[in-house]
C-alpha positions in Angstrom: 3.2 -9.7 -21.9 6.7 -8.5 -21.7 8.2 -11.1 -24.0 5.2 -10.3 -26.3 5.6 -6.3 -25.7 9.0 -5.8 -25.2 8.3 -2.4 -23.5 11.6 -0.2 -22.5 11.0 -0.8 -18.9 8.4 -1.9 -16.4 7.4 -2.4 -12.7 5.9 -5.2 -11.4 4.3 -5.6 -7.9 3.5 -7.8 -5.3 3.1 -8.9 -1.4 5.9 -9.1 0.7 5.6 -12.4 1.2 6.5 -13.5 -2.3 10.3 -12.7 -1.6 10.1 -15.1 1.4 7.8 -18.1 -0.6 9.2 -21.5 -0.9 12.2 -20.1 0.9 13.1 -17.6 -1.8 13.1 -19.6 -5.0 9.9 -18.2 -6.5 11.2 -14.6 -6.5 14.8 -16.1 -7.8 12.9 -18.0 -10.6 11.0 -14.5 -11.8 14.2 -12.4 -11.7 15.5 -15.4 -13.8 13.1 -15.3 -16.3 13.2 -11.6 -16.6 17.1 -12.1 -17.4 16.4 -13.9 -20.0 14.0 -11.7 -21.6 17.1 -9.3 -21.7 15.9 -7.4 -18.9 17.9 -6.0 -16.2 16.2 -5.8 -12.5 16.7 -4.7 -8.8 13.9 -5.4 -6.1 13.2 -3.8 -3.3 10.2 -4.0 -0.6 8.8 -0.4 0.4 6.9 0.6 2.7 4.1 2.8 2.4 4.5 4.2 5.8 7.9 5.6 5.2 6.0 7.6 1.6 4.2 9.7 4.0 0.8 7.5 4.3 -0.2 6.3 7.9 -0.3 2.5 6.6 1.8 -0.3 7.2 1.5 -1.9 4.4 4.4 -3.4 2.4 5.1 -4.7 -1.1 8.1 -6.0 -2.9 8.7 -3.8 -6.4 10.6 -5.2 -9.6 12.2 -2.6 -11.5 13.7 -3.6 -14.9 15.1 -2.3 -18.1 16.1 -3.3 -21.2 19.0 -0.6 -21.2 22.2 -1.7 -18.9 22.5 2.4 -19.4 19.4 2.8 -18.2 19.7 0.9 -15.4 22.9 1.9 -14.4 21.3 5.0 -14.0 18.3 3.8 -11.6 18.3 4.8 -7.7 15.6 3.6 -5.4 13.9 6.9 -3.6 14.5 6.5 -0.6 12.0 6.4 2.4 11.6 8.7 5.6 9.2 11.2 4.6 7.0 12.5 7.4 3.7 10.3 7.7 0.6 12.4 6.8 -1.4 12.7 10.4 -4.1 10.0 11.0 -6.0 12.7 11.9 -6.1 14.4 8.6 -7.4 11.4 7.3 -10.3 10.7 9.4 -13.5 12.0 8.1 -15.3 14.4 11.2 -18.7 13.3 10.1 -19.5 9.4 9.8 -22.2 7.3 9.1 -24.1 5.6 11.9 -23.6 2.5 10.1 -19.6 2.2 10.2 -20.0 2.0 14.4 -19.3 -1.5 15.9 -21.8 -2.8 18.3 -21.8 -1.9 21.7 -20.8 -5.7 22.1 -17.7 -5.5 19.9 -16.6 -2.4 20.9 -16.8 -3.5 24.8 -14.3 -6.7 23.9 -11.9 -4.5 22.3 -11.8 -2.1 25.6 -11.7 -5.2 27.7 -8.6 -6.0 26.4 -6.9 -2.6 25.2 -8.8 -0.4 28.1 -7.0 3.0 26.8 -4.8 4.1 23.9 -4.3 7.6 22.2 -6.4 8.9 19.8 -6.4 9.3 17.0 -5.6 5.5 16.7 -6.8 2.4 14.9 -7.4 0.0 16.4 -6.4 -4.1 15.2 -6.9 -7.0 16.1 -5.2 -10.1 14.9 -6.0 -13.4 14.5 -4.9 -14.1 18.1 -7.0 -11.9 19.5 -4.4 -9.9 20.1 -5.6 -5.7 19.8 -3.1 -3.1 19.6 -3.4 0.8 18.8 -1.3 2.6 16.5 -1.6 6.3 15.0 -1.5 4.2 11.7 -3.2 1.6 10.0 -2.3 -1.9 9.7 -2.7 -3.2 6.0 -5.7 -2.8 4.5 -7.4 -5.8 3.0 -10.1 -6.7 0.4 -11.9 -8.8 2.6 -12.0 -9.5 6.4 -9.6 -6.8 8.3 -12.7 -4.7 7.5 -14.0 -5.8 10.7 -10.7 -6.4 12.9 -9.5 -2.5 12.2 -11.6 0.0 14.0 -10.3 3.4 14.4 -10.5 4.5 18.1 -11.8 1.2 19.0 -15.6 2.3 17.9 -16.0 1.9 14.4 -14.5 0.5 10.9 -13.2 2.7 8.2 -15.4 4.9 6.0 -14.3 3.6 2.1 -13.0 7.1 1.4 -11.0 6.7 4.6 -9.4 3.5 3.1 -9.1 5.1 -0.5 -7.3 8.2 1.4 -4.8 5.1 3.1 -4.4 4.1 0.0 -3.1 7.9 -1.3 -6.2 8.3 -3.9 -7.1 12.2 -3.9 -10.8 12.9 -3.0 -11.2 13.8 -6.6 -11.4 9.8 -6.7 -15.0 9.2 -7.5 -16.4 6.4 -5.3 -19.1 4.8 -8.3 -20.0 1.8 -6.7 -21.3 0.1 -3.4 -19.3 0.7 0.2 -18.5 -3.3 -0.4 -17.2 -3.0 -3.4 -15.1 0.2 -2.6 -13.7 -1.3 0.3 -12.4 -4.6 -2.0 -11.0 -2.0 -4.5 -9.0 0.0 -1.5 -8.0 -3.5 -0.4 -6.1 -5.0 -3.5 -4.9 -1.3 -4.4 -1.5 -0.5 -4.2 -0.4 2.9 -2.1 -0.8 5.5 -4.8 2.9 7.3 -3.0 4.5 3.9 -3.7 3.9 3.6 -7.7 4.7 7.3 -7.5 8.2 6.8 -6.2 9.1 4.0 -7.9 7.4 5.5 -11.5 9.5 8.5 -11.1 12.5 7.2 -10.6 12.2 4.8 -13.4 10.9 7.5 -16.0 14.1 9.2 -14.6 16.5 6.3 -15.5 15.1 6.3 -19.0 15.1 9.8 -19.8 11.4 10.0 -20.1 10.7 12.8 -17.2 11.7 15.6 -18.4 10.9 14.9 -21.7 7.1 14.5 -20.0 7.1 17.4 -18.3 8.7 19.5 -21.4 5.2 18.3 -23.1 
């Protein structure tokens, strides 16, 4: 697409992992190709909980520019802003359905008898739980049922759409299956923010935006 395009600049996205996969090459091969599309890059792996959303969830961005000007001109926002309360989050009213069983939720006390609330509540693939006024990283598929928040029952799909940063002027139009597999391959909304605005910055396009 961007040989094809040849757009100004562009972010690209992915999972942590990718700057660690077959020990780094596959990440040096990318940024190669891009240089040879004429593009200069940076990368950088944020994370959402230092953009103010209670998530751990972190993804290397890709930056580039055609401009050397441009880019000379680019500066990463940097993290640290206060994490929005779990609390807020949380919706006060929730469906019957999103409780664990009595059986789950009595394994999970067996092995994490206490922990502040609000919390959520994971457990990994040791069986392993552990409480944190945050969530772990939301997924499409599984960590559905291994995040419970308080250690009673699984997030509401506007709770996850909230993790994710989406306003609640999002408009949930599908199925709670489907809404929880959108929230899990989203990207934190205060992530592509950041990164955006820094990028429309480099190029001169912000205030020219807002002047519109």
């Amino acid at each position: 697409i961007l040989k094809a395009k040849r757009p100004a600049a562009f972010i690209l996205e992915n999972v942590r992992l990718l700057t660690r996969h077959n020990f780094g090459k596959t990440l040096a091969r990318i940024l190669e190709t891009l240089a040879e599309l004429g593009y200069h890059t940076d990368h950088r792996v944020l994370n959402a909980l230092d953009f103010g959303l209670p998530q751990k969830r972190e993804r290397v961005f890709i930056v580039g520019f055609k401009s050397a000007e441009a880019f000379s001109r680019f500066e990463w926002k940097p993290g640290g802003q206060p994490m929005r309360p779990l609390g807020d989050l949380l919706e006060k009213r929730v469906d019957p359905k999103h409780f664990a069983s009595e059986q789950i939720r009595a394994n999970r006390r067996s092995r994490l008898p206490s922990a502040e609330e609000p919390s959520i509540w994971h457990e990994n693939k040791a069986g392993q739980v552990t409480a944190h006024p945050y969530s772990c990283a939301l997924r499409a598929g599984a960590s559905y049922n291994y995040l419970l928040v308080n250690g009673e029952r699984r997030l509401t799909p506007r709770e996850m759409l909230r993790l994710q940063g989406f306003p609640d002027s999002f408009k949930i139009a599908c199925q709670d299956h489907q809404t929880r597999k959108q929230a899990g391959n989203s990207v934190p909304v205060n992530l592509v923010a950041a990164v955006a605005e820094r990028v429309f910055q480099a190029q001169g396009w912000l205030g020219a935006a807002r002047k519109g």
